[in-house]
N, C-alpha and C positions, 0 to 999 in steps of 0.2 A: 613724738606726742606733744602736743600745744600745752604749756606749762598754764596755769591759774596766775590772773592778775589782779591781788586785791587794791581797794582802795581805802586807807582809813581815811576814816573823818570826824574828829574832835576837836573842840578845844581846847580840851589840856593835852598840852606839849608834853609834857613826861609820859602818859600814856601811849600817846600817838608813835613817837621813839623809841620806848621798850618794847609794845606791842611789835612794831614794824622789826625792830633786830631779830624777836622771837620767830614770826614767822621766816625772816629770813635765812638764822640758825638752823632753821626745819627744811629748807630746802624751797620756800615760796618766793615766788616776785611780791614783791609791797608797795607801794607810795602812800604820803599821806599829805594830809590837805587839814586847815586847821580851822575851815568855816565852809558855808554852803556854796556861797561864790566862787572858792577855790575850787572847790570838788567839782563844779560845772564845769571850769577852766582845764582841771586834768583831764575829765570827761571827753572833753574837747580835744585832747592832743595826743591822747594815749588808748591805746586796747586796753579797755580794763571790763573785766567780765565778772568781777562784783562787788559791791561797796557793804564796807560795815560801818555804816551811818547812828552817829551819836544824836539823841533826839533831842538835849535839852542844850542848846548853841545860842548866845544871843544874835541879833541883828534876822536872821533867814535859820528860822530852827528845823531842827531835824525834816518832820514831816513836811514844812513849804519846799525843804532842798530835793526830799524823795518825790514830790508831785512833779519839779522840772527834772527831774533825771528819767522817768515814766515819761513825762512827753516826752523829751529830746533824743533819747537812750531808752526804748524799751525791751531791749532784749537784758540790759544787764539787771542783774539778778540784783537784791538789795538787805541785806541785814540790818536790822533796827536794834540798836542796840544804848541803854540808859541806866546811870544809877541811881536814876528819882523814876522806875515804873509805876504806871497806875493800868489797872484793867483794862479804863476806858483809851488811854493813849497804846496800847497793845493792841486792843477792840480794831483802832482806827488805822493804823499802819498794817493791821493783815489785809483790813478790808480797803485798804487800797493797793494791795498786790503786793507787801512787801514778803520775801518768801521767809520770815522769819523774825521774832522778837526776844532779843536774848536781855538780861540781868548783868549789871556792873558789879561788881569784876564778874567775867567770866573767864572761868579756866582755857588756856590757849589751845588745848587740844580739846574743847566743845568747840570751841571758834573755828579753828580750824575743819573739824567735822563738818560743824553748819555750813562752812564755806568751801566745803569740795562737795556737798549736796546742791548748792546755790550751784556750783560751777554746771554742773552733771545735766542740772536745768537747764541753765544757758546753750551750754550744748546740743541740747533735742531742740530746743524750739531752732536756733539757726541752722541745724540740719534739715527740720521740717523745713524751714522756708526756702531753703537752699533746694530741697528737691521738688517743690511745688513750681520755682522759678526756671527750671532745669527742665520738669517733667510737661 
């Protein structure tokens, strides 16, 4: 069975590092990326089947990084996730497809949750296309 490959994305380094060992300890793949450029770059080089993207990043924040991941990478799934929420920044990141808008801190096993539901997506739609391409 194809293992879940998430991708953090933050910019705090102590986050991104404890985060990443936890899902590791649990039995997940991880990498992390500590700005939007980066996370294109991994995008770029690695199967990663779903990002849990930090919304408030200087230089390329959050939502500019999720609209080049949507074009470039549209199957992968994306987690929005911030410790300065507002309504309207939750509002905008669903309604551009993000599959979910989680709260800083969030508990590693909500995260993890949210991110084997993100996974479980990704899966159907590239099966869908998979047997549309086939069929």
């Amino acid at each position: 069975m194809e293992a879940m490959m998430v991708l953090l994305v933050d910019d705090e380094t102590r986050y991104l590092e404890t985060t990443r060992k936890l899902l590791e300890r649990k039995g997940y793949r991880a990498m992390t990326a500590s700005s939007g450029p980066e996370a294109l770059a991994r995008l770029a080089e690695n199967e990663i089947h779903v990002v849990i993207l930090d919304v408030k990043m200087p230089h390329m924040d959050g939502h500019e990084t999720f609209r080049e991941i949507r074009k470039h990478y549209p199957l992968v799934e994306v987690i929005m996730l911030t410790g300065h929420a507002t309504v309207d920044s939750a509002i905008e990141g669903l309604r551009e497809g993000a599959f979910d808008y989680l709260m800083k801190p969030t508990d590693v096993d909500v995260l993890i949750e949210k991110a084997e539901e993100a996974f479980e997506k990704y899966k159907k739609h590239r099966a869908r296309i998979a047997s549309s391409v086939s069929g």
